[in-house]
Biopython code that builds the backbone (N, CA, C, O; Angstrom):
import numpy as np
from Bio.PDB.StructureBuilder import StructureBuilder

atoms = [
    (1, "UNK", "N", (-19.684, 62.883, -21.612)),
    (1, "UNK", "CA", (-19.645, 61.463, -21.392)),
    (1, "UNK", "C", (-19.749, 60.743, -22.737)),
    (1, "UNK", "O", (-20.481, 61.025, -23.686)),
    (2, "UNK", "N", (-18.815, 59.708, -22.611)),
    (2, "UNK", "CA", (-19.120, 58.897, -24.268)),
    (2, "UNK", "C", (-19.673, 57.971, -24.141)),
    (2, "UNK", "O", (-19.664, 57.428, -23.036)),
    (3, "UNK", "N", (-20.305, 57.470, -25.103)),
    (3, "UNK", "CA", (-21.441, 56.519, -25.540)),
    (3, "UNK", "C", (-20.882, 54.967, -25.369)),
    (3, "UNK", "O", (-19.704, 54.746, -25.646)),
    (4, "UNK", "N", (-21.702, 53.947, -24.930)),
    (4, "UNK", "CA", (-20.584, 52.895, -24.316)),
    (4, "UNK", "C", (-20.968, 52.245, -25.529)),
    (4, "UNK", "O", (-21.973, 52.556, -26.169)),
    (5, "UNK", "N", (-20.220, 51.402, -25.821)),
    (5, "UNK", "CA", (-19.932, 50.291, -27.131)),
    (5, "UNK", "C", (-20.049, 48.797, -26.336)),
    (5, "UNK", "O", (-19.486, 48.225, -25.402)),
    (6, "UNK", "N", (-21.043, 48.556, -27.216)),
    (6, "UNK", "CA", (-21.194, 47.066, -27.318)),
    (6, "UNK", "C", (-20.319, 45.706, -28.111)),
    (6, "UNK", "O", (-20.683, 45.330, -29.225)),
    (7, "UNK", "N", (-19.088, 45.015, -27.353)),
    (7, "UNK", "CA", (-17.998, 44.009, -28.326)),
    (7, "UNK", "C", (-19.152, 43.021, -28.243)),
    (7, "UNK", "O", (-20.144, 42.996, -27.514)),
    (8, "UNK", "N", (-18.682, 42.139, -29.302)),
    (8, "UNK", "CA", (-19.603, 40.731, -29.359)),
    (8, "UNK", "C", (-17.740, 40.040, -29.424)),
    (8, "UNK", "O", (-16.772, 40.432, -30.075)),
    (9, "UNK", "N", (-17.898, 38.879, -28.416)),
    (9, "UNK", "CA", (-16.599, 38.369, -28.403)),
    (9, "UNK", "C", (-16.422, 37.837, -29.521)),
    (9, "UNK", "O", (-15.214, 37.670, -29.692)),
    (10, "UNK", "N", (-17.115, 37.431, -30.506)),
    (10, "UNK", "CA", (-16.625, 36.414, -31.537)),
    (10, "UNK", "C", (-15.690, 37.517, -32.869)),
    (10, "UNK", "O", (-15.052, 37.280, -33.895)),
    (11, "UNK", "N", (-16.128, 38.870, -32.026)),
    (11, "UNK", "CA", (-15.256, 39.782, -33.130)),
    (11, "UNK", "C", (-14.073, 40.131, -32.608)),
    (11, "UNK", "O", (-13.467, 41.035, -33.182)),
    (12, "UNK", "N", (-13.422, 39.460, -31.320)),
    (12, "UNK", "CA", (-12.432, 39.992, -30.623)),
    (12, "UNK", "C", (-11.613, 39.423, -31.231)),
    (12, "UNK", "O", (-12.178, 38.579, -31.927)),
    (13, "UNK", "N", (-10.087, 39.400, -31.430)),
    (13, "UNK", "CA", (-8.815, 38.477, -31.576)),
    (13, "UNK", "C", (-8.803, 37.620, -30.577)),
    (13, "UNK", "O", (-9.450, 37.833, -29.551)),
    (14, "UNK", "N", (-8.083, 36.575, -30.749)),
    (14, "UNK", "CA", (-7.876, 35.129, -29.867)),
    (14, "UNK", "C", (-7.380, 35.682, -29.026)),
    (14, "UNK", "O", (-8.184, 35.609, -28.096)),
    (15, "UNK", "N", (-5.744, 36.726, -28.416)),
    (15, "UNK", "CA", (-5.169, 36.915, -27.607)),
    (15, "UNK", "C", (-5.540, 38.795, -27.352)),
    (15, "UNK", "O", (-5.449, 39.685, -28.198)),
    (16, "UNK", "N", (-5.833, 38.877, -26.337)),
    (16, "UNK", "CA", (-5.504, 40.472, -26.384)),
    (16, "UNK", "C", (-4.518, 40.722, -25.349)),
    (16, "UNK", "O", (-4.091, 39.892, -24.546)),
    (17, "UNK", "N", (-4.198, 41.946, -25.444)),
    (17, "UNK", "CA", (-3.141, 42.965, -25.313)),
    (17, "UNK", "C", (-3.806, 43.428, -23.615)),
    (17, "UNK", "O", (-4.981, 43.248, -23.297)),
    (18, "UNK", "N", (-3.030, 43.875, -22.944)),
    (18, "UNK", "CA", (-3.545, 44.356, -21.650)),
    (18, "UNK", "C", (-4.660, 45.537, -21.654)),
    (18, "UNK", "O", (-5.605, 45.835, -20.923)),
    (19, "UNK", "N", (-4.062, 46.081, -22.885)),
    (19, "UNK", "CA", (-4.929, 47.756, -23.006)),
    (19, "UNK", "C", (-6.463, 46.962, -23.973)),
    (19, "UNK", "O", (-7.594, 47.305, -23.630)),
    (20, "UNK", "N", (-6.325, 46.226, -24.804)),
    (20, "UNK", "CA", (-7.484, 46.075, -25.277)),
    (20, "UNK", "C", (-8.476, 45.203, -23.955)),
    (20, "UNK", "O", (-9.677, 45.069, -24.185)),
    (21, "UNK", "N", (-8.047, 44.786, -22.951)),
    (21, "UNK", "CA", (-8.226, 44.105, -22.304)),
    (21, "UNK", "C", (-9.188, 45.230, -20.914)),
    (21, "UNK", "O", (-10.335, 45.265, -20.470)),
    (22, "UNK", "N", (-8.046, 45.902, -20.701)),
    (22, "UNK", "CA", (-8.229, 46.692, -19.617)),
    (22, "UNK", "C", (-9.518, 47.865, -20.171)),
    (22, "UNK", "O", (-10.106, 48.549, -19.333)),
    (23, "UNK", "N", (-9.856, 47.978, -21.736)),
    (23, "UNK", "CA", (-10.577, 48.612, -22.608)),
    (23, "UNK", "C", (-11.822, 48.200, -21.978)),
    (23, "UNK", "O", (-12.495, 48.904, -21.225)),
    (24, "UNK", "N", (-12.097, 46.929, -22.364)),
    (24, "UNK", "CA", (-13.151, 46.306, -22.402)),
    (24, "UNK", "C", (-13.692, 45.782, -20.976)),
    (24, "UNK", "O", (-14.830, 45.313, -20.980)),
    (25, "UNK", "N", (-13.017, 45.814, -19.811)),
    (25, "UNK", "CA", (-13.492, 45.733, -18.703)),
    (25, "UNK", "C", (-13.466, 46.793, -17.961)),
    (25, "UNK", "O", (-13.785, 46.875, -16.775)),
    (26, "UNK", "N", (-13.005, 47.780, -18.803)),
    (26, "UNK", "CA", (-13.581, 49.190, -17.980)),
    (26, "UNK", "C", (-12.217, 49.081, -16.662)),
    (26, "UNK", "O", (-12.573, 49.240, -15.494)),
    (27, "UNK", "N", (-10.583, 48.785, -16.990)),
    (27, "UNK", "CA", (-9.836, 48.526, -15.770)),
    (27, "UNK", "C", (-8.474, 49.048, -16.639)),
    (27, "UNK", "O", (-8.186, 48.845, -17.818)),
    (28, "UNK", "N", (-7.760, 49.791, -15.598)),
    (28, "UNK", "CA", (-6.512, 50.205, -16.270)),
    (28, "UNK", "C", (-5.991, 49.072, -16.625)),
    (28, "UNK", "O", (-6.266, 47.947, -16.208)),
    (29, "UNK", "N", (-4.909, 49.528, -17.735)),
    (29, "UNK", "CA", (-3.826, 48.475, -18.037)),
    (29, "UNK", "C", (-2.614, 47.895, -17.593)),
    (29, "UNK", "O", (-1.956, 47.034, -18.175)),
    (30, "UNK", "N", (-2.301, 48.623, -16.152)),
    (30, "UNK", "CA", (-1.282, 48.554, -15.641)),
    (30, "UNK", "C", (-1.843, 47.491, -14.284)),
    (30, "UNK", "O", (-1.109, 46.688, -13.707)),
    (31, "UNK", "N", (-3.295, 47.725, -13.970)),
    (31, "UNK", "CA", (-3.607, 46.387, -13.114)),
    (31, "UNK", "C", (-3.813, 45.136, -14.143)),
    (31, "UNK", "O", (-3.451, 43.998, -13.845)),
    (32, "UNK", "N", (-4.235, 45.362, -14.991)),
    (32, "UNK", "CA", (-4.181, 43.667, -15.936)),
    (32, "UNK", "C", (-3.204, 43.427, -16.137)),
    (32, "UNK", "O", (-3.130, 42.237, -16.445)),
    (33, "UNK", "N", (-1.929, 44.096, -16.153)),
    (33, "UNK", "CA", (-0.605, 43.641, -16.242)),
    (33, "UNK", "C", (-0.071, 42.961, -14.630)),
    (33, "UNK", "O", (0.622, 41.952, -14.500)),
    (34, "UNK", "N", (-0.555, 43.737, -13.627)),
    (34, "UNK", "CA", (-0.529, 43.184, -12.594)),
    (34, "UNK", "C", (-1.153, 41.854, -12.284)),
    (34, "UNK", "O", (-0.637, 41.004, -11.558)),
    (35, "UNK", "N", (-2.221, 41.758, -12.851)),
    (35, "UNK", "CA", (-3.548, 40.726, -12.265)),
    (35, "UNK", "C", (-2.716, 39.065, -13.278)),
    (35, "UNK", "O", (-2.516, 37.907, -12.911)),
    (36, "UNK", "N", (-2.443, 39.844, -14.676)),
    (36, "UNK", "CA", (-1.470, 38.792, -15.232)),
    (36, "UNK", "C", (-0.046, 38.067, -14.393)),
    (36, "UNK", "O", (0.061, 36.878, -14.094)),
    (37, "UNK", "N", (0.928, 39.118, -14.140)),
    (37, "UNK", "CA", (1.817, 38.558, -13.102)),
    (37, "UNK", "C", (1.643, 37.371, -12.613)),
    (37, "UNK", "O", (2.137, 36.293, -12.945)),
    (38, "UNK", "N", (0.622, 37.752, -11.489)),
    (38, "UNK", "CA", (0.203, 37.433, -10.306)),
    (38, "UNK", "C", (-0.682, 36.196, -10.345)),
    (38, "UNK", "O", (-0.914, 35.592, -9.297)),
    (39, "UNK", "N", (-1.383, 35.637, -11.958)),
    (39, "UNK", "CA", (-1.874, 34.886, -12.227)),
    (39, "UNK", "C", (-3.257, 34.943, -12.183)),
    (39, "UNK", "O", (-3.725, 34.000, -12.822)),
    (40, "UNK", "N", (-3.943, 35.516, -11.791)),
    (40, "UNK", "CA", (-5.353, 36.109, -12.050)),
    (40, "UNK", "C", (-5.952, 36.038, -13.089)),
    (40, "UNK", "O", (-7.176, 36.059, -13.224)),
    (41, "UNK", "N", (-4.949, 35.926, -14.111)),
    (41, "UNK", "CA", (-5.733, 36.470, -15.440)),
    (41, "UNK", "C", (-5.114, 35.420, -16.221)),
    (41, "UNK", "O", (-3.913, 35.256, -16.010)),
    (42, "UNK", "N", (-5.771, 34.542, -17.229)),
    (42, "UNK", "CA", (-5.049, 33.263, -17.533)),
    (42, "UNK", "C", (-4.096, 33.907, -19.004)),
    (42, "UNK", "O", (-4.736, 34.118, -20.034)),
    (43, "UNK", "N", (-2.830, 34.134, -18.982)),
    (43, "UNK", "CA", (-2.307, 34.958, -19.779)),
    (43, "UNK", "C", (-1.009, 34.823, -20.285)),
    (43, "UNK", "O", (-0.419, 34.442, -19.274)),
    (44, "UNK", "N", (-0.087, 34.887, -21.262)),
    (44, "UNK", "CA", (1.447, 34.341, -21.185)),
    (44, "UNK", "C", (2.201, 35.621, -21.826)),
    (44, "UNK", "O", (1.553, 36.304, -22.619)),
    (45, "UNK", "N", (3.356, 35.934, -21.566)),
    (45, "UNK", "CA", (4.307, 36.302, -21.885)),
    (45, "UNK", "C", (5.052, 36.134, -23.032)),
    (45, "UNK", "O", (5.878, 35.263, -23.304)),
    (46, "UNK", "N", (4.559, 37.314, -23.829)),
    (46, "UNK", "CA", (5.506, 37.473, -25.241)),
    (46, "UNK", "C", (6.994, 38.230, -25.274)),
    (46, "UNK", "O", (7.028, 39.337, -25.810)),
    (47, "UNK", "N", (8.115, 37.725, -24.772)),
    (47, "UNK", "CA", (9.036, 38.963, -24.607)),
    (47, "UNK", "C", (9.401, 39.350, -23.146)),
    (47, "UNK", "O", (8.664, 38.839, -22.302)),
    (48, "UNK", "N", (10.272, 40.055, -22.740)),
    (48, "UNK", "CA", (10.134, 40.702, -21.750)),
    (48, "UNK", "C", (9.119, 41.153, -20.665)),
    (48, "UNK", "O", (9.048, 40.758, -19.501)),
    (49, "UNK", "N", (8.038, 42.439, -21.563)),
    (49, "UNK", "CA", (7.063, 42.970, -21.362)),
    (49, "UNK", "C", (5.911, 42.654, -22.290)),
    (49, "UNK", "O", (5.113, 43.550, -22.019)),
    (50, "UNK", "N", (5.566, 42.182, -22.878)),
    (50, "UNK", "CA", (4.217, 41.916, -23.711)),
    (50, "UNK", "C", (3.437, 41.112, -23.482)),
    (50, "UNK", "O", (3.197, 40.412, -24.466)),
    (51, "UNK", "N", (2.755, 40.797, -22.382)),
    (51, "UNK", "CA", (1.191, 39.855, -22.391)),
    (51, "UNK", "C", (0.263, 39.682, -23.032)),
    (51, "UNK", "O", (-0.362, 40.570, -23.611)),
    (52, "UNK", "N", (-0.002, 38.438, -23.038)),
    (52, "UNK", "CA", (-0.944, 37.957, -24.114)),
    (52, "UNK", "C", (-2.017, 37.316, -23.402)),
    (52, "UNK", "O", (-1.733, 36.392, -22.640)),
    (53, "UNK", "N", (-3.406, 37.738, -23.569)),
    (53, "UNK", "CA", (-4.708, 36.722, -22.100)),
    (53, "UNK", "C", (-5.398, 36.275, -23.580)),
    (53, "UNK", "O", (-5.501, 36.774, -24.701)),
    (54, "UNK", "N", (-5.686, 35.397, -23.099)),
    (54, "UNK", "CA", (-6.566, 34.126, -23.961)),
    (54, "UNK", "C", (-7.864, 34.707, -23.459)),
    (54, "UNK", "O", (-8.343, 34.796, -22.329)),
    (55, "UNK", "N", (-8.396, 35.176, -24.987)),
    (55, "UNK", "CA", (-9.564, 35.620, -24.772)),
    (55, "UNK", "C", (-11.123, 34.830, -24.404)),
    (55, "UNK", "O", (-12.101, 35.554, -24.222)),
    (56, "UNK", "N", (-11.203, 33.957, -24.352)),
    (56, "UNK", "CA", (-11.843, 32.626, -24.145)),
    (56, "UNK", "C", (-11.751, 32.672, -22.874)),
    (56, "UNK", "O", (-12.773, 32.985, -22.263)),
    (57, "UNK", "N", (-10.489, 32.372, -22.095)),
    (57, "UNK", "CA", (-10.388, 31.964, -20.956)),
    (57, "UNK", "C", (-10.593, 33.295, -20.260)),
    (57, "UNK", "O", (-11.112, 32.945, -19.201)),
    (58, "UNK", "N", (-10.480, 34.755, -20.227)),
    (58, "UNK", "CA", (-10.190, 35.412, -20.026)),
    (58, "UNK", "C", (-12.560, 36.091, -19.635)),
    (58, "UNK", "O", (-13.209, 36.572, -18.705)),
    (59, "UNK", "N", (-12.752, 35.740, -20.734)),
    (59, "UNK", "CA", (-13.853, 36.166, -20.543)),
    (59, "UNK", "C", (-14.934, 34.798, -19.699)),
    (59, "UNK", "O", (-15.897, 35.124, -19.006)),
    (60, "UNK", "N", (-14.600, 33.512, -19.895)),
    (60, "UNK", "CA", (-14.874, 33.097, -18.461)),
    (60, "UNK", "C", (-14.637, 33.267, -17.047)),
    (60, "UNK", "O", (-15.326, 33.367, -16.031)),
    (61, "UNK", "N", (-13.477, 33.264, -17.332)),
    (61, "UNK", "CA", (-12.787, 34.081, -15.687)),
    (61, "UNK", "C", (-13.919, 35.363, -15.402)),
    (61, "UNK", "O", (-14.208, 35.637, -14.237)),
    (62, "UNK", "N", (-14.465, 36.036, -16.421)),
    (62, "UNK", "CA", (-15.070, 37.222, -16.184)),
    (62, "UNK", "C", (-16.388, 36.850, -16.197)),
    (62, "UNK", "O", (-17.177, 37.675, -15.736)),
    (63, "UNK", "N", (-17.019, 35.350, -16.795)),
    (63, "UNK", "CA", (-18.563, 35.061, -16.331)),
    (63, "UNK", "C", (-18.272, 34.871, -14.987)),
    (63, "UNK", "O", (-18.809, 35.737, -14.297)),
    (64, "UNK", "N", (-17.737, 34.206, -14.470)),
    (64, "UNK", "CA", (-17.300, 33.556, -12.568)),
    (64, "UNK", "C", (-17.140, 34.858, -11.931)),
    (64, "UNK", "O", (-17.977, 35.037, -11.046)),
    (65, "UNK", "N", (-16.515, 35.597, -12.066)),
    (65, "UNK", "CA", (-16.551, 36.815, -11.444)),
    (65, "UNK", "C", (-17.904, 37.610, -11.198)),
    (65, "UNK", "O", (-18.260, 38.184, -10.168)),
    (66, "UNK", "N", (-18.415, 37.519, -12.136)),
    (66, "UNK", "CA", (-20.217, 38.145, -12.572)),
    (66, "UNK", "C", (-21.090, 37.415, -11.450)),
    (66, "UNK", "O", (-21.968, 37.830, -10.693)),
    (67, "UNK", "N", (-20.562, 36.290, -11.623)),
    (67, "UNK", "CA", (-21.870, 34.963, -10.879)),
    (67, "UNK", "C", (-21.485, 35.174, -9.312)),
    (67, "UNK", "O", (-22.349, 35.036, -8.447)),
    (68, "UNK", "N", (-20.022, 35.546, -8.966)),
    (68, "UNK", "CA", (-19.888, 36.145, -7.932)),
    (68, "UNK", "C", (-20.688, 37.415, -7.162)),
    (68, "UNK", "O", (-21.163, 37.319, -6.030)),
    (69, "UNK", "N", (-20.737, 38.566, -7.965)),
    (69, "UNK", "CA", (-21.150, 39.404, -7.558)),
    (69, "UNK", "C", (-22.176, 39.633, -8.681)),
    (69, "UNK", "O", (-21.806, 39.697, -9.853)),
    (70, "UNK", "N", (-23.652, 39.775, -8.270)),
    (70, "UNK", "CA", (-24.487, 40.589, -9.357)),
    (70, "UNK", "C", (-24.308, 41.721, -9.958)),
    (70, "UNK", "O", (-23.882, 42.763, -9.462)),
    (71, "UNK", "N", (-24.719, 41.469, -11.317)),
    (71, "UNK", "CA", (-24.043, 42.147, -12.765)),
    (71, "UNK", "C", (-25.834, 43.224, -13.000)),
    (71, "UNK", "O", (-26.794, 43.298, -12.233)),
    (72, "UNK", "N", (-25.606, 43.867, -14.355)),
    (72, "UNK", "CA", (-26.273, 44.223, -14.941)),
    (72, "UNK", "C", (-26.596, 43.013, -16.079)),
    (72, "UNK", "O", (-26.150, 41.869, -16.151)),
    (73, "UNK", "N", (-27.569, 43.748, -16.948)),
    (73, "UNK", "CA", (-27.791, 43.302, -17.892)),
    (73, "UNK", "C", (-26.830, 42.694, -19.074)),
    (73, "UNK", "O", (-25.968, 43.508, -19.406)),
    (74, "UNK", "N", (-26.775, 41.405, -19.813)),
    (74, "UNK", "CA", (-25.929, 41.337, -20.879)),
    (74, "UNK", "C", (-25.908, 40.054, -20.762)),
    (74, "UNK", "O", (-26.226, 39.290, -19.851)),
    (75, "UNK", "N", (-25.220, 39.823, -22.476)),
    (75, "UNK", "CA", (-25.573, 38.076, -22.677)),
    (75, "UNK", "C", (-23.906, 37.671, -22.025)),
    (75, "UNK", "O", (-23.104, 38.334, -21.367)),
    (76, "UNK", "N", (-23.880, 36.507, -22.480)),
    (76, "UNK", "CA", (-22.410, 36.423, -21.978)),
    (76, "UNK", "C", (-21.356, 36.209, -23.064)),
    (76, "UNK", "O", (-20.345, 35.511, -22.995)),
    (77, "UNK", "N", (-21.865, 37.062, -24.234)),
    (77, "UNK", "CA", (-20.979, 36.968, -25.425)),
    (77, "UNK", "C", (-21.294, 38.541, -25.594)),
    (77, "UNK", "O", (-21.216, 38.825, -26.789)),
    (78, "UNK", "N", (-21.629, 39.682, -24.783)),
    (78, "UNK", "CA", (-21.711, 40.592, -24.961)),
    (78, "UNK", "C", (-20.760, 41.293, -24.053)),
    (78, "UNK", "O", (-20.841, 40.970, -22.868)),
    (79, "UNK", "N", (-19.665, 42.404, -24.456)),
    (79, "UNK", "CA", (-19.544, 43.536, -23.058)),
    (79, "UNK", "C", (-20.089, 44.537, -23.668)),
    (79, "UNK", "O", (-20.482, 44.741, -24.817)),
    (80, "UNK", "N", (-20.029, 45.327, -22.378)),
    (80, "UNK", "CA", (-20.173, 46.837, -22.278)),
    (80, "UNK", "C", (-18.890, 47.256, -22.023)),
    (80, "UNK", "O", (-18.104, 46.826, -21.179)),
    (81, "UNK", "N", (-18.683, 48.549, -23.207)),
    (81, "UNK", "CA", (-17.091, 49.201, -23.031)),
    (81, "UNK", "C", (-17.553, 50.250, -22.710)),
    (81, "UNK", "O", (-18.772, 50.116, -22.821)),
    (82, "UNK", "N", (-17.252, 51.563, -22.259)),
    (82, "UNK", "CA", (-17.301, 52.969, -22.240)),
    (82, "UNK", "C", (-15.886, 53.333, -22.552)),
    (82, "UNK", "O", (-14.897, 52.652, -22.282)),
    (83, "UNK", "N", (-15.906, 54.255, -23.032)),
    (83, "UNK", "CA", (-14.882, 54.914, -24.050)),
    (83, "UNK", "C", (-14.406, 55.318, -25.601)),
    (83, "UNK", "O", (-13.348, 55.920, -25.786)),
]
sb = StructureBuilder()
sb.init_structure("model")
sb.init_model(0)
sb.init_chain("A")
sb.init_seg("    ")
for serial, (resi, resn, name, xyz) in enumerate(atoms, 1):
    if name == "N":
        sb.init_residue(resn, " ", resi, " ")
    sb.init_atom(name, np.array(xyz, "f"), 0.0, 1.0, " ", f" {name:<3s}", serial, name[0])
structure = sb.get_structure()
């Protein structure tokens, strides 16, 4: 088992990528590409295939989700990654 890593968002890039995305919430990349589609995920289209989620908006969407269902521990400028 690997050791989970702690991001502090202010070290993230402005836009991430589905996989850095899907990294950090512990969710494949092929549903954040989905969840983008579909509008779930506040996110735009570089190209054809290349999504871009506003990391800001992206990690509020993910406090509301939290406040939805009880979380563990963590600030709200902190994740937990495993991998």
């Amino acid at each position: 088992m690997k050791k989970a890593r702690i991001w502090d968002a202010r070290q993230l890039p402005a836009f991430l990528t589905p996989k850095e995305y899907g990294a950090l919430m512990n969710i494949d990349p092929k549903t954040v590409q989905t969840m983008c589609r579909n509008g779930l995920l506040p996110a735009h289209k570089e190209g054809p295939r290349l999504w871009r989620i506003d990391k800001n908006a992206a990690l509020a969407w993910q406090r509301e989700f939290q406040e939805e269902r009880p979380a563990g521990a963590g600030t709200p400028t902190s994740l937990r990654v495993t991998g």
